[in-house]
C-alpha positions in Angstrom: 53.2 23.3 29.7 51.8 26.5 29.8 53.1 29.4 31.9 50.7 32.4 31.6 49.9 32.6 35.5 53.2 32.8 35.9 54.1 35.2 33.2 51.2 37.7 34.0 52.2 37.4 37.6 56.1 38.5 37.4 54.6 41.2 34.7 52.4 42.8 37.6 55.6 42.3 39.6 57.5 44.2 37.3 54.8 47.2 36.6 55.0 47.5 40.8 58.4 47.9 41.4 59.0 49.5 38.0 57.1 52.6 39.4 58.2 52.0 42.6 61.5 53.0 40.8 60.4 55.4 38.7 58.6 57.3 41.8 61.8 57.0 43.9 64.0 58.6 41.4 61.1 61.6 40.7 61.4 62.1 44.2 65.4 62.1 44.3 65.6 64.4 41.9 62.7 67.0 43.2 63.2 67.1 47.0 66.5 68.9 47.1 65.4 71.1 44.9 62.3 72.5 46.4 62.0 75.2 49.1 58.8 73.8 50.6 61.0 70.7 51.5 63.9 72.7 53.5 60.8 74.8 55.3 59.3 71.3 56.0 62.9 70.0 57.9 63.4 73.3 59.8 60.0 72.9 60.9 60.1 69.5 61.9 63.4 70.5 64.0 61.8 72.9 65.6 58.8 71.6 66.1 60.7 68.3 67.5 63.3 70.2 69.9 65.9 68.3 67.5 69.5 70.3 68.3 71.8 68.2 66.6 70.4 67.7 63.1 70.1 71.1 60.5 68.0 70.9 58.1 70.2 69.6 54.7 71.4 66.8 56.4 67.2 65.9 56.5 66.8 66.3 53.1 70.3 64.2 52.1 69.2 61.7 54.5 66.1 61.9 52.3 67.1 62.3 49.2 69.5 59.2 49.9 67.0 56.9 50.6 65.1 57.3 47.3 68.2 57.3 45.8 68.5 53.4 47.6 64.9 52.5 47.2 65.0 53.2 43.5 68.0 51.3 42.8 66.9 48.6 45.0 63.4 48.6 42.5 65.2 48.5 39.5 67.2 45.3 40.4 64.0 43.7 41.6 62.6 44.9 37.5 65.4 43.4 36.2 65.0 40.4 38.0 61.3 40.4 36.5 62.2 40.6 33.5 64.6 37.8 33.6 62.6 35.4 35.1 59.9 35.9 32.1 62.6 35.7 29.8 63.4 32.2 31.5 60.1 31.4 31.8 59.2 31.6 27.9 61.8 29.2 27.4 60.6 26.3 29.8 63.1 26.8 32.6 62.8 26.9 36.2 63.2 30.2 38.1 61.1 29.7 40.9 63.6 29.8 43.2 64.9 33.0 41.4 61.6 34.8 41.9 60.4 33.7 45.2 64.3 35.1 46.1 63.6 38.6 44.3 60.5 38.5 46.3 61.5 38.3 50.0 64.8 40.3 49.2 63.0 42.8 47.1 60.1 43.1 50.0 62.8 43.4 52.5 65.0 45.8 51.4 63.0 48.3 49.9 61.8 48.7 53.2 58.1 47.0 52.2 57.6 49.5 50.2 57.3 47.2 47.4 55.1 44.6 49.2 52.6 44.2 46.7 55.2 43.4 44.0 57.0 41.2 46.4 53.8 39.2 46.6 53.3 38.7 43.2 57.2 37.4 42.2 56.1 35.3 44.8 53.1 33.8 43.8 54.8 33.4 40.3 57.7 31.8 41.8 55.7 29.2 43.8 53.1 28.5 40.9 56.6 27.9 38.9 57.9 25.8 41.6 54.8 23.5 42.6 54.7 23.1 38.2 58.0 21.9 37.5 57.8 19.6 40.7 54.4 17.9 38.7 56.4 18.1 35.8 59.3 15.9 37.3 56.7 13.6 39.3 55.4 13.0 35.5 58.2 12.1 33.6 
């Protein structure tokens, strides 16, 4: 049976949180680095009232979280790229993407939503097809 839905589906899933990942990890490695960012955080505290908080602890808090939503990505790419690796040889990962898809969606915050929604149409077209497929023989 054919699986090119499927296929092109967790591909588009992997191009989304594959530059969700790449993004994240730009970012990481830029926002310590720039001044604008630190005058950015003092402003916000002041701005804000904020006593308790300086401004590096911002930008680690910051640069922390693309540090987790990049990594989080990448497991969600290799995960896609699994699954079509699977996929080519007529095994069932449905369950496997439609998993990637809520944890991925999840976790990175729904920052990769759109990615999350196509593992998961790819995991439920895989899903309904190997149920036919069982039905049939």
């Amino acid at each position: 049976m054919k699986r090119t839905g499927e296929i092109v589906f967790s591909f588009i899933g992997i191009i989304l949180f594959g530059s969700l990942c790449i993004g994240s990890f730009m970012l990481y490695g830029t926002i310590g680095e720039s001044a604008g960012t630190k005058d950015l955080a003092q402003e916000f505290i002041t701005d804000e009232n904020i006593k308790d908080v300086t401004a590096a602890q911002i930008i680690t808090f910051l640069q922390n979280f693309f540090l987790y939503l990049g990594a989080i990505s990448l497991l969600c790419t290799a995960g896609g790229f699994l699954s079509i690796i699977r996929i080519r040889k007529n095994e069932s990962v449905g369950k496997v993407l439609i998993a990637t898809a809520i944890l991925g969606g999840v976790l990175t915050l729904f920052a990769g939503f759109l990615g999350s929604i196509a593992y998961l149409i790819a995991g439920i077209t895989n899903v309904s097809k190997n149920k036919k497929l069982a039905r049939q023989n």
